[in-house]
C-alpha positions in Angstrom: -18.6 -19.3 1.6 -20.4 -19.0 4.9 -24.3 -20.3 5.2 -26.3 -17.7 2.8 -23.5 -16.9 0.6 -21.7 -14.4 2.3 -18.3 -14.5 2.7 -16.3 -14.7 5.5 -14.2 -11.9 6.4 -10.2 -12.8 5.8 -7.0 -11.5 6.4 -4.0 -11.7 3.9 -0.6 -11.2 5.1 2.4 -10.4 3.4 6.3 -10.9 4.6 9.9 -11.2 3.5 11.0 -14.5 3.0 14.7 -13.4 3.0 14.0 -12.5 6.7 12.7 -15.7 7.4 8.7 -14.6 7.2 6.5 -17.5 5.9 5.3 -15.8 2.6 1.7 -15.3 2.5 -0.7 -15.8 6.0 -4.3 -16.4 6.1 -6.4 -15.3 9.0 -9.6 -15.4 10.0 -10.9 -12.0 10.9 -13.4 -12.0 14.6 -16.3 -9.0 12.9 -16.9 -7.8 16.6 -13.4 -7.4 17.7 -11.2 -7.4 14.4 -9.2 -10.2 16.1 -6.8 -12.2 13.9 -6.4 -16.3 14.1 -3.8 -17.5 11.7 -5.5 -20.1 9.6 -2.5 -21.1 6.8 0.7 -20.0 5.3 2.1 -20.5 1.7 5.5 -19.9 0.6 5.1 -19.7 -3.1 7.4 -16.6 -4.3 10.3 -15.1 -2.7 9.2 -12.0 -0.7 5.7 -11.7 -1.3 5.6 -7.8 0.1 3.0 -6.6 -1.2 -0.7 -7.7 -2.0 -3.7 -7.0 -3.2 -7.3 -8.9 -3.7 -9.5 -8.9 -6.5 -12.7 -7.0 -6.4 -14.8 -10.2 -5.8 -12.6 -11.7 -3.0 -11.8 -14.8 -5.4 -8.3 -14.0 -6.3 -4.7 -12.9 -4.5 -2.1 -10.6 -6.1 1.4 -10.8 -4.1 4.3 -9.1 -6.3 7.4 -10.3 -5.3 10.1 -8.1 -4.3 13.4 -9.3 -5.4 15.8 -8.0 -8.0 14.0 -9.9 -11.0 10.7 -9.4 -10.1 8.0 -10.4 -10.4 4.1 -11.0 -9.5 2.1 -13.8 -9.0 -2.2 -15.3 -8.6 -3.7 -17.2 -5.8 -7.3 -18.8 -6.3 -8.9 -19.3 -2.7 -9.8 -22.6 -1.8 -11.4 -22.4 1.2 -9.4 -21.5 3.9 -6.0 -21.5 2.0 -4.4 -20.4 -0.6 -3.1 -22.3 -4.7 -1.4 -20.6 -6.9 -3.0 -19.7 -10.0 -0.4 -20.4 -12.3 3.6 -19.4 -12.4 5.0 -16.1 -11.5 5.1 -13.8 -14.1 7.8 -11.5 -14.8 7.2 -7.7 -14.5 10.5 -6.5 -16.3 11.1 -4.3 -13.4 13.1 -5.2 -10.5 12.2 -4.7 -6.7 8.6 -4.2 -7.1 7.2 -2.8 -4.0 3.2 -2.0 -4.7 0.6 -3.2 -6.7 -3.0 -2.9 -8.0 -6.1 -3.6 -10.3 -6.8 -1.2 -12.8 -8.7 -1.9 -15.9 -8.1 -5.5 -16.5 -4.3 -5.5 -15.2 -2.2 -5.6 -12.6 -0.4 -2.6 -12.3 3.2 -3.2 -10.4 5.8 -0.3 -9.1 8.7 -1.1 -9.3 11.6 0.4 -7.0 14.4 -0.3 -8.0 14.4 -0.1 -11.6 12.0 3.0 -11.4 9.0 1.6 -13.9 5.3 0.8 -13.6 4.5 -2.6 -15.5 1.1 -3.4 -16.6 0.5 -7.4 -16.6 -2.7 -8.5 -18.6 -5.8 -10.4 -16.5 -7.4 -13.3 -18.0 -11.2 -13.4 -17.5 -10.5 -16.5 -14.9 -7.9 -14.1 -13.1 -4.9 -15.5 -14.0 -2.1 -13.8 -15.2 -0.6 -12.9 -19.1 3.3 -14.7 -19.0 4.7 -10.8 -19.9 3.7 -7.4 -19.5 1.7 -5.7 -22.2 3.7 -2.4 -20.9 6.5 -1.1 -19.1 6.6 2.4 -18.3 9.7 4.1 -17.2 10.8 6.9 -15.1 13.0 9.2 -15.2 14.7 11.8 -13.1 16.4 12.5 -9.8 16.0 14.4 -6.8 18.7 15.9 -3.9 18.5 13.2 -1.5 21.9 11.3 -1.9 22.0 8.2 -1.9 18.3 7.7 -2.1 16.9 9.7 -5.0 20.1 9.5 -8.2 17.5 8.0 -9.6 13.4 6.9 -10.2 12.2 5.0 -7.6 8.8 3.9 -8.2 7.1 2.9 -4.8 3.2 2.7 -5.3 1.0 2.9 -8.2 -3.2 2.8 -8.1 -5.8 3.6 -9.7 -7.8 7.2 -8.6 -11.0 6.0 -7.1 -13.0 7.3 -10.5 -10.9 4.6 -11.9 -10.0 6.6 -15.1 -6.0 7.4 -14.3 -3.4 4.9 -12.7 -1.6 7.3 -10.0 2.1 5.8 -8.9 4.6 7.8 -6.5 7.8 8.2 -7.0 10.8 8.4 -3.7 13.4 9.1 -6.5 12.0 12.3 -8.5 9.9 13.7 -5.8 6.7 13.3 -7.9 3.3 11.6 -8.6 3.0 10.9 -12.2 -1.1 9.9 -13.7 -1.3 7.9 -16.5 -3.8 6.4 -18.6 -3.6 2.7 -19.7 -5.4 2.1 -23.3 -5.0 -1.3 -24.7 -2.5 -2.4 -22.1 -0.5 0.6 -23.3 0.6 3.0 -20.5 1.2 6.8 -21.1 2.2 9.4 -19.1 -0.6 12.0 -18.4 1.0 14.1 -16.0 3.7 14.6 -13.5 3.1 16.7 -10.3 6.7 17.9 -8.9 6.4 17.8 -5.3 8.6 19.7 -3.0 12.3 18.6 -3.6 14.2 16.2 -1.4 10.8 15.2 0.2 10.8 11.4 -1.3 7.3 10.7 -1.5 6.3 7.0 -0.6 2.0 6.5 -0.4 -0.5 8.1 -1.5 -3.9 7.8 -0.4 -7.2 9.0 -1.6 -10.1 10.8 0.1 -12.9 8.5 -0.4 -14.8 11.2 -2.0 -12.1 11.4 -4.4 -11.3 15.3 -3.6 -8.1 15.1 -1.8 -5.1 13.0 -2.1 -2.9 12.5 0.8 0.9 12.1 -0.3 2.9 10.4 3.0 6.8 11.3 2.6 9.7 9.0 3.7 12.3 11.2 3.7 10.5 14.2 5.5 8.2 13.2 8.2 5.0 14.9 6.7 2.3 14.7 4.8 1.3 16.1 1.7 -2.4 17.1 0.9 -3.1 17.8 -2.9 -6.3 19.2 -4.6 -7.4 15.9 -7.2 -9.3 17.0 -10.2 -10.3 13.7 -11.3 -11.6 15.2 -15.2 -8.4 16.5 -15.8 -6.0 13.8 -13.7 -4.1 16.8 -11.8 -3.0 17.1 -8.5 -2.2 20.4 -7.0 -0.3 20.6 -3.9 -1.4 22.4 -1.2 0.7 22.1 2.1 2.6 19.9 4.2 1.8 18.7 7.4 3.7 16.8 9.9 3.1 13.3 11.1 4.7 13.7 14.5 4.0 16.1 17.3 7.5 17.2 17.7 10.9 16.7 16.2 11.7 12.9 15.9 14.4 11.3 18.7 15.9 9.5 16.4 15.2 7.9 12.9 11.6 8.6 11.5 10.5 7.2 7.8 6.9 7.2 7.6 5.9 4.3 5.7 2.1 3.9 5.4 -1.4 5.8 5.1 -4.6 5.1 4.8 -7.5 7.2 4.8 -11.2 6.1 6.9 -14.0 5.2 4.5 -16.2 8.0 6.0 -13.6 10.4 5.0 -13.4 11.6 8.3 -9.7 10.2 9.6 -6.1 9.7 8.1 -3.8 7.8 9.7 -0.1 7.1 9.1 2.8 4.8 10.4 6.0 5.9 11.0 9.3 3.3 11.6 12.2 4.4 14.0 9.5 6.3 15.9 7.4 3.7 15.7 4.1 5.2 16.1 0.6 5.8 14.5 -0.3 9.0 13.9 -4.2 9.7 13.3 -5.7 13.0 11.8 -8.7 15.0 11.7 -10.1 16.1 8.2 -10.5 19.5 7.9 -11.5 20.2 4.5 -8.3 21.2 2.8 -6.6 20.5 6.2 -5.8 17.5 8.1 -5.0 18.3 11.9 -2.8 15.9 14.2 -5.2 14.2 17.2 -2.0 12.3 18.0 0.3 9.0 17.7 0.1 6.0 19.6 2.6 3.1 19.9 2.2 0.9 16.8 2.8 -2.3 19.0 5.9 -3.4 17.5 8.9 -2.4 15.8 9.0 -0.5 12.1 5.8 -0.7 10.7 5.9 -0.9 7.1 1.8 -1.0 6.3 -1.5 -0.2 7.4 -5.0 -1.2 6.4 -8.5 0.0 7.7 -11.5 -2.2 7.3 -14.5 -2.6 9.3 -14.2 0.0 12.1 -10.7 -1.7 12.9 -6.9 -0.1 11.8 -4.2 -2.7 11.0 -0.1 -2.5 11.3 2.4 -4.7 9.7 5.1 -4.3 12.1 8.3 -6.2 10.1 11.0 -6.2 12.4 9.1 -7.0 15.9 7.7 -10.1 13.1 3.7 -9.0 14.2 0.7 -7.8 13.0 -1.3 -4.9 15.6 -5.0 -4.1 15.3 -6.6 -1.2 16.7 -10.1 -0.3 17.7 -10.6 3.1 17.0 -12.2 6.2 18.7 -15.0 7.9 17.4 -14.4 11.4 18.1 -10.7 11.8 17.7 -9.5 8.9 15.5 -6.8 7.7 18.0 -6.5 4.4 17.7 -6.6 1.7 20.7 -4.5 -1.4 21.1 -6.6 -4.9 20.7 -4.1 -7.5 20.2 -1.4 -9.4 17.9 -0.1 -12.2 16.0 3.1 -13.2 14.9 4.0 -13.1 11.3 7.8 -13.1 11.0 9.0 -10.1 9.0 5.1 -8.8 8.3 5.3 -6.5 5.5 1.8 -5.7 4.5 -2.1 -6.7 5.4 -5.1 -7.1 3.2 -8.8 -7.9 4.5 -11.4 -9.1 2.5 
């Protein structure tokens, strides 16, 4: 902790071991110009791709995406990272998100198509087995990618009643509850076939969700009821001013705290896109270069947007404009094979 108790602000990186990344980065994060300075590294699981922080800053979630699978705890200690026990097994294989909800860490996994719920001890470390393991079915008409469920995020809705996970494979966004570390489905939305759903993220005033597509440039904005846990599909809009030069799988979005700006990332193309919200609408401003080559995530925090580019091995950070939401280049770092960024 800084002098008077207050934390300083952090970066957490995650990258693909496989392609020679150095498993999890600390950075320090400059408040004034959203800079990043590479404090540490720690390889302790194989592809740490994902992360996510607890909600007091204390503890690190990395799952790690490989065919067994698996997720794993970090305690902080000072500016670097010890694990908080061994990896645990999520019974799901390739799990490529992951998230808090209600005293668990809630994992999607791709490539078996399943959301696995992993218990939370009080000192945040980790059950050895999931209380849960719910699995998908289904298909969709994109061949080779959707024969079957592919799970690809999973979240809790920001009431915090349902867990929300997106499926690539079915084309859909199933809600579920999660009572004694039992899932159950809730709900499944069908989204428009052959559109491979990827991210989803929430309007901050918990109104809208915003589904981002892989295998069709665009964006889907849904109507969230958060009593009854439904989403209702509204329109598609494009993340990309024109028609793509050559490949074009949009990977991440995130929406601005004020509710005011989504943005998305887009690999082949390689760009940014930012949008206006317009009530039920969100209206392209435009894309900028993300600053490397196929980024895979993006995070918002403190007035400053983020890019994990993985093949150009760097992370980006944008300032970002007030009246459009374009964001403008600041700088980089190099993280080899940067999959994700968490700030905290």
């Amino acid at each position: 902790m800084a002098d008077g108790g207050k934390r300083q602000r952090r970066a957490y990186i995650g990258s693909f071991t496989a392609a020679g990344g150095p498993g999890i980065v600390t950075a320090a994060v400059d408040p004034h110009t959203g800079a990043l300075t590479v404090l540490s590294s720690l390889n302790g699981v194989p592809d740490p791709a994902f992360l996510t922080l607890s909600p007091d800053g204390d503890m690190l979630y990395a799952v790690s995406e490989t065919a067994e699978g698996a997720v794993a705890a970090y305690r902080m200690n000072g500016d670097k990272l010890e694990p908080a026990g061994p990896p645990v097994p999520v019974d799901g294989s390739g799990p490529t998100h992951l998230s808090l909800f209600d005293g668990h860490v809630l994992t999607a996994n791709y490539g078996s198509g399943s959301v696995s719920a992993v218990p939370v001890h009080a000192d945040g470390t980790l059950a050895p087995a999931p209380s849960d393991v719910l699995r998908h079915t289904g298909s969709g008409p994109h061949t080779p990618r959707q024969q079957g469920p592919h799970a690809h995020q999973v979240q809790p809705d920001p009431g915090g009643r349902w867990a929300v996970s997106v499926d690539l494979g079915t084309d859909s966004v199933r809600v579920c509850t999660l009572t004694d570390g039992s899932l159950e489905l809730h709900r499944e939305v069908a989204l428009r076939p052959g559109s491979g759903p990827r991210h989803l993220a929430f309007h901050p005033r918990g109104t809208y969700a915003y589904v981002l597509n892989e295998l069709t440039p665009t964006v889907t904005v849904c109507l969230w009821d958060a009593v009854d846990g439904s989403l209702k599909p509204l329109a598609e809009t494009p993340v990309l001013a024109g028609q793509p030069v050559g490949d074009a799988y949009p990977s991440g979005i995130v929406a601005s705290p004020d509710g005011r700006f989504v943005w998305t990332a887009t690999r082949g193309e390689d760009v940014v896109s930012a949008f206006a919200v317009e009530g039920e609408k969100l209206r392209l401003t435009g894309t900028v270069t993300c600053g490397g080559h196929w980024p895979r995530a993006l995070t918002v925090a403190d007035g400053f947007l983020y890019a994990a580019n993985e093949r150009s091995g760097d992370v980006t950070w944008f300032t970002i404009d007030p009246d459009s939401g374009l964001p403008r280049p600041g700088g980089l770092i190099e993280v080899t094979a940067a999959s994700c960024v968490v700030i905290g």
